[in-house]
C-alpha positions in Angstrom: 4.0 -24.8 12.6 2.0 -23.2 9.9 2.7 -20.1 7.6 1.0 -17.1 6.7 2.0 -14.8 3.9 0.8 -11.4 5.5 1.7 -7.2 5.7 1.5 -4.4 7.8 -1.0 -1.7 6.3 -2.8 1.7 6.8 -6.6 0.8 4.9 -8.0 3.2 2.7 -11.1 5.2 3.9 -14.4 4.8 1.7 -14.5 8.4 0.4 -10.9 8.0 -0.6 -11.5 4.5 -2.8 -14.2 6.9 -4.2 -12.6 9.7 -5.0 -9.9 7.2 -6.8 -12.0 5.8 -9.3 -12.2 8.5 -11.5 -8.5 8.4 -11.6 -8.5 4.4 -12.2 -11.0 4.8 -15.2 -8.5 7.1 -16.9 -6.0 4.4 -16.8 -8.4 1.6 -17.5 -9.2 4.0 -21.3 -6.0 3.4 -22.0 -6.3 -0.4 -22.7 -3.1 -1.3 -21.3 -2.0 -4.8 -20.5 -2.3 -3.9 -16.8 -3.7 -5.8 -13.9 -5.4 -3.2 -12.5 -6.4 -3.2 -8.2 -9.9 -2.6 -7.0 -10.3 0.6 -5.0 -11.9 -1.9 -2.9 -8.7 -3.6 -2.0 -6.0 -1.1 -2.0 -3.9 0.0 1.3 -1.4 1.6 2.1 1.1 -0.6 2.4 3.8 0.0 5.2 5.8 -3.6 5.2 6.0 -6.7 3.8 6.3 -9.5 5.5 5.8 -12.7 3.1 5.5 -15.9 4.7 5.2 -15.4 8.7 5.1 -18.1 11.1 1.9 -18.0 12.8 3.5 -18.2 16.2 4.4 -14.8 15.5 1.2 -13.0 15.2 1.0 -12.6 18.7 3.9 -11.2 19.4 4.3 -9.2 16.2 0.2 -7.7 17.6 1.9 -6.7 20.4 4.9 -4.7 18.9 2.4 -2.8 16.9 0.4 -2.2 18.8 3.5 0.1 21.0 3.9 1.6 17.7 0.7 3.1 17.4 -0.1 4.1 20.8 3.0 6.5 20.2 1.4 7.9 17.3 -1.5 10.2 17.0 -3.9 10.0 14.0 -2.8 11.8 10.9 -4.1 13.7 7.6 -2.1 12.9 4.5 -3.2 13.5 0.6 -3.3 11.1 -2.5 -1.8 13.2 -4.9 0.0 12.5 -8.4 0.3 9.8 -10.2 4.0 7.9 -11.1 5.7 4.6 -12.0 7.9 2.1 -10.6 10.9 2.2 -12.2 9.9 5.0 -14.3 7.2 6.7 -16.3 9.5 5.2 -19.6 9.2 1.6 -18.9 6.6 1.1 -15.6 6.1 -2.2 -13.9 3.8 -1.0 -11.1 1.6 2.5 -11.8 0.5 4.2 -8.3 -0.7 7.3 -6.8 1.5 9.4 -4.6 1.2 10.3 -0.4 2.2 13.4 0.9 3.7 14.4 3.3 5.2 11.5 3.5 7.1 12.3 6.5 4.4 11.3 8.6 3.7 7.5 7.3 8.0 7.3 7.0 8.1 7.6 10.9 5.8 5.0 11.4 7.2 2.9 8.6 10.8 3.4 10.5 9.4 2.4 13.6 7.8 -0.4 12.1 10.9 -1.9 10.4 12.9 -1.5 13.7 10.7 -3.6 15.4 10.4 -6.3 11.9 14.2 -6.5 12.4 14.4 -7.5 16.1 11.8 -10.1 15.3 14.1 -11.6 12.5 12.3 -10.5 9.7 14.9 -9.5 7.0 15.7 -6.4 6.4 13.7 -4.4 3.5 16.3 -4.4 0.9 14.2 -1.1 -1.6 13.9 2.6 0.2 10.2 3.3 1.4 8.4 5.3 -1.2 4.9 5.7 0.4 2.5 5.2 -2.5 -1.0 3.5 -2.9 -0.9 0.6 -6.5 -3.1 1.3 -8.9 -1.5 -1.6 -11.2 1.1 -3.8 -12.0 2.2 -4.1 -16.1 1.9 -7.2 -17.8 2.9 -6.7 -21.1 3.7 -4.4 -23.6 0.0 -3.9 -25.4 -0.5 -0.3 -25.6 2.2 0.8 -23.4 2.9 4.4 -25.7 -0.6 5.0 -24.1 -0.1 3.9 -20.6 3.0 6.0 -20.6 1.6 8.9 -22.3 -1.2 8.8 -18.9 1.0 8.9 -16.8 2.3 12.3 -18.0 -1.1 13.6 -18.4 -3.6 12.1 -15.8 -4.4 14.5 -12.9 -6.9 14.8 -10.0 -7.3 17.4 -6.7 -5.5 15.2 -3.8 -7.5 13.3 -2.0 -7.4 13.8 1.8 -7.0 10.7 4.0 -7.4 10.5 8.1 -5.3 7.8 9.3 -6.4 6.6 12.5 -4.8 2.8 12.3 -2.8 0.3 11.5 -3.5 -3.4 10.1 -2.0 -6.4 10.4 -3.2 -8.1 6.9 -3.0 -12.1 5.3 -2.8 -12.3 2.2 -3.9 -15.3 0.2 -3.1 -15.6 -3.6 -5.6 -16.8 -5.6 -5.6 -17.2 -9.4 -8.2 -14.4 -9.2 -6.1 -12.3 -6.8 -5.0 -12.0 -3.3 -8.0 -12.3 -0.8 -6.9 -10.1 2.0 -8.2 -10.5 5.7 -7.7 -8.1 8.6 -5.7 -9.8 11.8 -6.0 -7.2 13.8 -6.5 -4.0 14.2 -4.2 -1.3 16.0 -5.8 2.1 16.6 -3.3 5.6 17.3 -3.4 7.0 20.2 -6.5 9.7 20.1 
């Protein structure tokens, strides 16, 4: 029985991945030894999975599917930029959600049913956020840090209308990511 390393995701809508690259440039002046996402390829990501057992996809569909008949489609804004840990020493630089009530009852929902499946629990807090980057080193970090206090932007509205069910295959290049399936809320 094979693997797949995979997530659960709200995608990003084209005018939002535009309306981000402005934002990404400003980072990208700063030179920092990031390894910076394409607009292309960011989500909003609601759980991790890792590696999945393939027998599961089906049954794993099904469960979210439930989950987003129960919800209706929702308006949320990209707004702010922060760091994970901190500003002071960032590992992974992202853009904020609010309100982020909405996406945490879907997220709740979502774990709920990731538990009774067997998936471990998710040991961090959801923070609903979109990655810009992920640090790699310390060259010119005084200027990443000194963005992160000064980069701003109007938010950027967002219409969620679904969720995804993504794999995720690590390259050397990066992840290649590839839609399962599809689950839309209820209208």
């Amino acid at each position: 029985m094979g693997t797949i390393r995979s997530f659960i995701a709200i995608p990003l809508a084209p005018d939002v991945q535009t309306g981000l690259r402005p934002v990404l440039e400003q980072f990208h002046r700063t030179d920092a030894d990031v390894r910076w996402d394409m607009v292309e390829k960011m989500h909003i990501t609601l759980r991790f999975l890792g590696n999945t057992r393939e027998d599961l996809v089906p049954q794993l569909s099904e469960k979210l599917g439930d989950i987003a008949r129960r919800f209706t489609p929702m308006e949320i804004a990209f707004a702010g930029v922060g760091a994970f840990p901190n500003e002071r020493a960032p590992r992974v630089v992202w853009v904020g959600i609010r309100p982020e009530a909405a996406l945490a009852e879907v997220q709740i929902e979502i774990e709920q049913a990731c538990r009774v499946m067997g998936f471990p629990p998710e040991d961090r807090a959801f923070h609903p956020h979109l990655t810009l980057g992920r640090v790699k080193g310390t060259r010119n970090l005084g200027r990443l840090t000194e963005a992160l206090k000064t980069v701003t932007f109007e938010p950027i509205p967002q219409r969620c209308t679904e969720l995804i069910l993504m794999k995720s295959v690590l390259r050397p290049e990066g992840a290649v990511y590839t839609a399962l399936n599809r689950f839309p809320f209820q209208s």
